[in-house]
Every structure is written in structure tokens, then in C-alpha cells.
N, C-alpha and C positions, 0 to 999 in steps of 0.2 A: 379434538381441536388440533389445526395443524399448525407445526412448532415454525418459527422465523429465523432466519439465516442470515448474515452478511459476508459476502466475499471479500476481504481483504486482502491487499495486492501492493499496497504503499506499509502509510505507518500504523496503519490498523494488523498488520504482521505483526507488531511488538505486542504482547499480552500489557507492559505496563503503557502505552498510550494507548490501547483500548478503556483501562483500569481509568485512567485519567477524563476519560466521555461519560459510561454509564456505566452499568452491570452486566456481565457479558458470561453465556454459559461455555460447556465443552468446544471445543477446536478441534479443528480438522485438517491434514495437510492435503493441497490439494493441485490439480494443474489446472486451468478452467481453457478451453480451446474455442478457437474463434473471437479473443479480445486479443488487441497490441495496446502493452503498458507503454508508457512514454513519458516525457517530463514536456507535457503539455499542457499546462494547466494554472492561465497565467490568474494570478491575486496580485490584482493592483494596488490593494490597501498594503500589501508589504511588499511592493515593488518584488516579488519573488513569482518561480514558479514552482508548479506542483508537479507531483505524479497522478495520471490519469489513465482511462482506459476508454476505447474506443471497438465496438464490434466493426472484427474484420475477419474477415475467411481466410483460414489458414496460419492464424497466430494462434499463439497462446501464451498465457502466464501463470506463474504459480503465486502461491499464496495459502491462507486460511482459510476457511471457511469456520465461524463460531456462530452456535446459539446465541439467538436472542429475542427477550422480550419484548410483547410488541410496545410496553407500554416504555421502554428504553430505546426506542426506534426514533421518536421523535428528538432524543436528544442528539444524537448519531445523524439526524436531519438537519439538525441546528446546527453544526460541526462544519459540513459540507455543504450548507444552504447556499451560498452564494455561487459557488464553482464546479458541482456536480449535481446532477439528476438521479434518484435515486430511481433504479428499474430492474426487473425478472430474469434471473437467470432460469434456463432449463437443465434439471439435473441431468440430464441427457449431455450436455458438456461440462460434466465435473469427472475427473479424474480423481479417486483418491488413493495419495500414497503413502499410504499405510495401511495397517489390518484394522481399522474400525472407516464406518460409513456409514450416510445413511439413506434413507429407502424414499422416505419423500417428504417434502416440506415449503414454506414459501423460501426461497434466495435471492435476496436482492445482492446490487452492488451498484456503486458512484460511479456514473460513466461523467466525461470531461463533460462539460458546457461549454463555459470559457476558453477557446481553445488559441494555444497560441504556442512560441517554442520559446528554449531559451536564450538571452541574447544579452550586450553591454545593461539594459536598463533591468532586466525581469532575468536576474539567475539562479541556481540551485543552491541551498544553502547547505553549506556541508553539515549543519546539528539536524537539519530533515534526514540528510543523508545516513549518519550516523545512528536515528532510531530506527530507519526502516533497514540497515543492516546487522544490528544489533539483534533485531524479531526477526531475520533471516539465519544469522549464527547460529541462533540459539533453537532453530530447528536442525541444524548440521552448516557444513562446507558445503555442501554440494548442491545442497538448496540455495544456497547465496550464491553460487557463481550462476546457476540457471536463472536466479533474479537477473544477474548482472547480466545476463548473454538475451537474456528478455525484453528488457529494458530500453528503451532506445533514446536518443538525443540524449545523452549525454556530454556535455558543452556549456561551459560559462559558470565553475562550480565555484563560489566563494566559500572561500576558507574562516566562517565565521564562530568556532569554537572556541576563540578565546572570550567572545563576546556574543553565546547563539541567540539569532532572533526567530530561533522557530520555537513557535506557539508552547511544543510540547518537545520542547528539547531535554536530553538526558541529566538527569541529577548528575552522575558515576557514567562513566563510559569504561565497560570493562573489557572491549574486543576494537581498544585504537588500533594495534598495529595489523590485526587481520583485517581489518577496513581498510588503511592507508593500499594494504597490499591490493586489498582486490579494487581499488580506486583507481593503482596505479595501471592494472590491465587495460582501463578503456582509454589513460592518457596516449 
């Protein structure tokens, strides 16, 4: 039987907001080519936008790649139901960087639906921000600046940590000022 995949590229990078959806197997680091991540991805119900992915020739972004069951898939749908499409990646564009990989399997990943940028009404919330650099840290530096150098439209960031309204914001934030730092590169 063949095993199920999710590409992760936002906050599904953090192992604890993966923890927070369903059950999730081994990880993978990975580059996946021919997607541009973006904060495209507007959610009208919290006036914010998201990070998304869109196939395009000649982009790429890094991320995870983690096992998962398929009967955990559906919840992982329910997560993303409103603002992504979930669809097939070919392992033929996975890059993996590191000494473990694997040979073959189903790989999905949420591409945008809702597409939109960000602006005065629909901005980035720095506690989204803060998980998805947090599961970038904690694979190294060097993987987080390649998020950040990936990443596009960054623009319109609210500074909402003293009061986060994202869904799956951090208990402990233990990597503030390496975040502020790498925040401050795209100001």
C-alpha cells in the first residue's frame, strides 16, 4: 500500500502545529521546485492573509515533507477547507536535503484558491509569522533565510503578539529575537 505525504511550506513547517491538526508520521526536509510561496491567501472570516502556494516554472520553496495517514488526511482537509485545494505533487520535483528520502508515495500539498495579496484590510499576523519561523529555526538558519528569500509579498505585517489571533499561535515563543532579526531583512 502506498504511504501519503503532505508538503508543508507555511505553518505546517512547525512539528507542534502539525501536532495541533492530527497525527503526523517521519519528516522530511525538502526544496519542492516549480511552486512560488506567497502570502496570498486571503481568510475573510479573520480579516487576515495566509501563506500559499501556486504552481509556477521556475520557483521553488522549501519546507517538509511528513508522513501521513490517509485516515488523518481528512482532518488536514478540514484545516485548509475553505482557502486551499488539496493536489499531487510529483516526486520528480522534491529535492531532499538531507541523507534520508523516499522512493515513492502519494504527495499532496494546499495550493491557494482564495487568492488575494496583502493590504490595510487583509494583513499578515506576526503570531502566523512567528509559528512558521519558529518550524523553520528549528530545522537551522539557513533554512529560514531560504523561507524568507522564497517567500514573496511580504507587506502589511501586524504586530499582533501581545494579543495573537492566529488560530494556532505559540504557547512559548522561544526564537523572538532571531525572528525580529530575520523580519527585519525584508523591512
Amino acid at each position: 500500500m502506498k504511504k501519503n505525504y503532505l508538503f508543508g511550506y507555511g505553518s505546517l513547517i512547525s512539528e507542534d502545529s502539525r501536532r495541533r491538526t492530527g497525527l503526523t508520521g517521519e519528516s522530511f526536509i525538502v526544496r519542492v521546485s516549480d511552486y512560488k510561496r506567497s502570502w496570498n491567501v486571503l481568510i475573510p472570516e479573520e480579516k487576515t492573509v495566509g501563506l500559499g502556494v501556486e504552481k509556477k516554472l521556475g520557483y521553488s520553496c522549501n519546507g517538509v515533507i511528513f508522513e501521513i495517514d490517509k485516515k488523518e488526511l481528512p482532518k488536514f482537509d478540514e484545516r485548509e477547507t475553505n482557502n486551499y485545494e488539496r493536489t499531487n505533487i510529483s516526486i520528480e520535483q522534491i529535492e531532499f536535503l538531507e541523507n534520508k528520502s523516499i522512493k515513492e508515495g502519494e504527495i499532496w500539498v494546499y495550493v491557494t484558491k482564495n487568492k488575494g495579496e496583502p493590504n490595510e484590510k487583509f494583513s499578515i499576523q506576526q503570531s502566523y509569522i512567528d509559528v512558521v519561523l519558529t518550524g523553520c529555526l528549528e530545522v537551522n538558519k539557513e533554512f529560514a533565510l531560504e523561507f524568507m528569500r522564497t517567500t514573496y509579498d511580504w507587506k502589511f505585517i501586524e504586530n499582533d503578539r501581545a494579543n495573537p489571533k492566529y488560530a494556532r499561535a505559540l504557547n512559548k515563543l522561544k526564537f523572538k529575537n532571531e525572528i525580529d532579526k530575520l523580519i527585519e531583512r525584508i523591512k
